[in-house]
C-alpha atoms as a printed R data frame, in Angstrom:
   type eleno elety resid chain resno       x       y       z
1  ATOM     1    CA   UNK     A     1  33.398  -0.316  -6.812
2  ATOM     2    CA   UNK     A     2  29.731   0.536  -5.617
3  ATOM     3    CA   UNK     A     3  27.391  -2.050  -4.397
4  ATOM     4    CA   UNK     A     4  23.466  -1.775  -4.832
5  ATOM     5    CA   UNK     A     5  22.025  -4.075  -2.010
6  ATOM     6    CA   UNK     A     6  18.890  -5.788  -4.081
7  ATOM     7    CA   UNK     A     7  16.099  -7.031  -1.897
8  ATOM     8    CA   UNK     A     8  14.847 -10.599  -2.813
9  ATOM     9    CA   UNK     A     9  11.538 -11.813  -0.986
10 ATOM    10    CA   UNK     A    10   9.829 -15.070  -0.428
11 ATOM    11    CA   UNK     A    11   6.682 -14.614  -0.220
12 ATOM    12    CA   UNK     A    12   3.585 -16.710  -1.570
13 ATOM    13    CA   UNK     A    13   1.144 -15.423  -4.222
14 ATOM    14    CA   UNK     A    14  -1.437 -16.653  -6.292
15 ATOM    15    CA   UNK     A    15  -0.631 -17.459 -10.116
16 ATOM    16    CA   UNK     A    16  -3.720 -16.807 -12.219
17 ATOM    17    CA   UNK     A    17  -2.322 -18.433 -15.016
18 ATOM    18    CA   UNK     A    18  -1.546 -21.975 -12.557
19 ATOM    19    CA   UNK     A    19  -4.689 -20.974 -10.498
20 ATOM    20    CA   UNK     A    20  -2.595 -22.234  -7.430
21 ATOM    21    CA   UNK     A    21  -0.492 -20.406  -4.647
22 ATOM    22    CA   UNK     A    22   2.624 -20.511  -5.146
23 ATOM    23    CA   UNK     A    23   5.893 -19.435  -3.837
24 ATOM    24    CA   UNK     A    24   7.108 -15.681  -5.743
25 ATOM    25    CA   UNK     A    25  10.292 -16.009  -7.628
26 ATOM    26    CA   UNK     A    26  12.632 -12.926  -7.702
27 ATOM    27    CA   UNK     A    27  10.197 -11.151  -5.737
28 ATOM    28    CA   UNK     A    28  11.403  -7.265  -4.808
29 ATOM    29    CA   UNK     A    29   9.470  -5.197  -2.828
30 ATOM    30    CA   UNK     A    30   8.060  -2.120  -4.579
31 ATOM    31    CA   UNK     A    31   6.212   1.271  -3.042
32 ATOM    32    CA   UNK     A    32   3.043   1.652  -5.165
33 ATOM    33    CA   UNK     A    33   1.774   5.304  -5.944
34 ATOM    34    CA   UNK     A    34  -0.622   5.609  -3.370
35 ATOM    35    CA   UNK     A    35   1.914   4.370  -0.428
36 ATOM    36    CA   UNK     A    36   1.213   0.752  -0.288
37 ATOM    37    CA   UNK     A    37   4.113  -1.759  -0.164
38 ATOM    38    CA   UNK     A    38   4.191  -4.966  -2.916
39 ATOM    39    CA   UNK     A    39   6.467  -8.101  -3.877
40 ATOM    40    CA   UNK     A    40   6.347  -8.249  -7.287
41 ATOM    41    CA   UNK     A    41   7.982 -11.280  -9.181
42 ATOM    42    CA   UNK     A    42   7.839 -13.834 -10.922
43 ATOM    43    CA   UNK     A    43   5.856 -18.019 -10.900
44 ATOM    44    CA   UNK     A    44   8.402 -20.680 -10.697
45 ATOM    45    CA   UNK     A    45   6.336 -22.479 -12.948
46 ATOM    46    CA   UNK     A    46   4.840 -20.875 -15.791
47 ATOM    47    CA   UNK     A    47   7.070 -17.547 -15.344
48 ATOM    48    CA   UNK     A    48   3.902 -15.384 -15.562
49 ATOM    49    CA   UNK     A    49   4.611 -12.566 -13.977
50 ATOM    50    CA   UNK     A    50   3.199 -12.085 -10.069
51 ATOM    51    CA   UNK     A    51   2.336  -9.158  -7.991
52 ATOM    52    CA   UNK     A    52   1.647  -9.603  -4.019
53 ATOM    53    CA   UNK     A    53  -0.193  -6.376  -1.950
54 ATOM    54    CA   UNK     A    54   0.983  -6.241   1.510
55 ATOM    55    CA   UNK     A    55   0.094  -4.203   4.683
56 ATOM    56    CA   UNK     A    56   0.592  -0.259   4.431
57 ATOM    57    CA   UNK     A    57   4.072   0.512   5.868
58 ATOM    58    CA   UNK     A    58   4.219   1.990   9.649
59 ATOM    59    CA   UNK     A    59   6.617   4.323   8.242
60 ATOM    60    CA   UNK     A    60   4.205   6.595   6.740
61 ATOM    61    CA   UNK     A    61   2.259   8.949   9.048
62 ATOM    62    CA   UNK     A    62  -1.912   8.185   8.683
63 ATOM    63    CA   UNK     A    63  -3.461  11.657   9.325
64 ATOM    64    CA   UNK     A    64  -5.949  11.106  11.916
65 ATOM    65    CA   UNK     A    65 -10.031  11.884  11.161
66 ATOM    66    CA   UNK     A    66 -10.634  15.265  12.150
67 ATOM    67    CA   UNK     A    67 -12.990  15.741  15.085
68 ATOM    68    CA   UNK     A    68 -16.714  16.914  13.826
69 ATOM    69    CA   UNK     A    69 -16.926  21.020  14.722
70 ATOM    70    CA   UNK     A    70 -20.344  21.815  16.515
71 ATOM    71    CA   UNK     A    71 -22.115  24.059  14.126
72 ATOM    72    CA   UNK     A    72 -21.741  28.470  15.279
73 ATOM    73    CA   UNK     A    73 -24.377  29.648  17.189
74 ATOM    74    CA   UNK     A    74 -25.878  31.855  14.974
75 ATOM    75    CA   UNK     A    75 -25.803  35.343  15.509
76 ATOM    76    CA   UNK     A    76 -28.494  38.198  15.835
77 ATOM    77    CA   UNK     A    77 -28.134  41.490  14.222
78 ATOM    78    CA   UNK     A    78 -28.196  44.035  16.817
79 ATOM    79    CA   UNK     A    79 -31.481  45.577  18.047
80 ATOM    80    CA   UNK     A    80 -32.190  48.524  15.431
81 ATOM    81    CA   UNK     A    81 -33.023  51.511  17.518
């Protein structure tokens, strides 16, 4: 028999349909498409569904800014004899 290991996270939100903060029911972590990490889940209360940003993971590498070039020096044809 295979298990499938489920994360479950506690983290609070804030339910727009309450309009308080509240503590995320059934909250899984997600990857969105542009490489951000979320706990998406659900309001104890109202059971609207809630969705939590959190910090971009250290696991992915951030390219660093690339250093300004200094402009060529531009060239002169040579002398025309």
């Amino acid at each position: 028999m295979k298990r499938t290991t489920v994360n479950i996270f506690m983290a609070e939100g804030y339910c727009v349909k309450c309009k308080a903060k509240k503590e995320i029911a059934d909250g899984v972590e997600e990857t969105m498409k542009n490489g951000r990490k979320a706990i998406k889940g659900k309001c104890p209360t109202c059971g609207t569904v809630m969705f939590k940003i959190l910090g971009k993971s250290s696991s992915t590498p951030t390219s660093a800014p690339a250093a300004p070039t200094a402009p060529a020096a531009p060239t002169t044809p040579p002398p025309q004899v």
